[in-house]
C-alpha positions as CSV (number, residue, x, y, z in Angstrom):
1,X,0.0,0.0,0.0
2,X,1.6,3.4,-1.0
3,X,1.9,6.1,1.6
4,X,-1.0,8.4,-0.2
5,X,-3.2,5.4,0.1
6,X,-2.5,4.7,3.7
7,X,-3.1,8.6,4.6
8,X,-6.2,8.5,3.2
9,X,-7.5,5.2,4.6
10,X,-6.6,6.8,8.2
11,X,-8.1,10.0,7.2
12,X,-11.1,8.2,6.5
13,X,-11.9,6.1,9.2
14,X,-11.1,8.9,11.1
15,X,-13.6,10.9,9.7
16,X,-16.5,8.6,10.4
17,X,-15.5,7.7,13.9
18,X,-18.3,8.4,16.4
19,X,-17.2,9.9,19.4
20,X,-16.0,7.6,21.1
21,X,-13.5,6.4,18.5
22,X,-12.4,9.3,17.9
23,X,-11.3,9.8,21.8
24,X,-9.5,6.3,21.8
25,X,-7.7,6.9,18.7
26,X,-6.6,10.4,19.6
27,X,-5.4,8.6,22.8
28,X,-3.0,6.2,20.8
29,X,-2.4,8.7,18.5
30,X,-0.9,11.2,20.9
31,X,0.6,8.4,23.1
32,X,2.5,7.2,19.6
33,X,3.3,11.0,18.7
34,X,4.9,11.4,22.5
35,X,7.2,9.2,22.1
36,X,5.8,6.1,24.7
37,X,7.5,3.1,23.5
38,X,6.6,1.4,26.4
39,X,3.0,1.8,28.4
40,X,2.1,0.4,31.9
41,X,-1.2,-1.4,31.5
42,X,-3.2,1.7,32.5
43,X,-1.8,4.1,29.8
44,X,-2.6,1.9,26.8
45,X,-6.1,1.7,28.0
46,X,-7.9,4.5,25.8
47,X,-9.5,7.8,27.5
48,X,-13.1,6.4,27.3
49,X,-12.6,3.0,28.4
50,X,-10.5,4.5,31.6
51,X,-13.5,6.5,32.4
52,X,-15.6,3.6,32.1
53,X,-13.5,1.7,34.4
54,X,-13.6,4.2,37.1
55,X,-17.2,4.4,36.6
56,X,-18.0,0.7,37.6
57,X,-15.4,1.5,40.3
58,X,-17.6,4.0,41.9
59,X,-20.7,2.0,41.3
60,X,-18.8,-1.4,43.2
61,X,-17.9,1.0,45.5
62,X,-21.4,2.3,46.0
63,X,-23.0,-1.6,46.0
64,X,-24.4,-1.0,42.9
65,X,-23.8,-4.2,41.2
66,X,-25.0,-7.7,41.6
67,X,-22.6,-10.7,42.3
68,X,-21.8,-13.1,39.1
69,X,-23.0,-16.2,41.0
70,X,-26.2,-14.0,41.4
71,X,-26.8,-13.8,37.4
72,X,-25.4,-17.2,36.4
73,X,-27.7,-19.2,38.8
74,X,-30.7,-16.3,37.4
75,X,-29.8,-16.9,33.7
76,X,-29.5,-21.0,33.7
77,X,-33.1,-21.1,35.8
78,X,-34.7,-18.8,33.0
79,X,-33.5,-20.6,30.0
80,X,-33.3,-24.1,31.9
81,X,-29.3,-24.7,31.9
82,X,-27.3,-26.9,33.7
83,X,-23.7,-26.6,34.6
């Protein structure tokens, strides 16, 4: 793929990103740009999916959530599963 073509594939799917794409990649794009070679586990998670971490954070935090066991044992009596 020539370089033209490649700028204009990026350009692109840039263009139609909704706006949460766009955050992410502008998140890797300026952690490329910056110079990061190397990222702890935290900085190469995106912008939105950081703030969607911290949300369920707060919501644990809060006791807003309902155990796994809770759900698995809900789901397999609904649709009749065993396991």
């Amino acid at each position: 793929m020539q370089e033209v073509d490649i700028k204009t594939e990026l350009y692109e799917r840039i263009y139609h990103a909704d706006g949460d794409q766009l955050k992410e990649i502008y998140g890797l794009l300026t952690n490329y740009f910056n110079g990061k070679q190397t990222l702890s586990e935290w900085d190469a998670i995106s912008p939105v999916r950081k703030e969607r971490l911290e949300q369920s954070i707060r919501q644990a935090e809060e006791g807003l959530f309902r155990p796994a066991r809770d759900i698995i044992r809900e789901t397999r009596e609904k649709y009749g599963l065993n396991g």
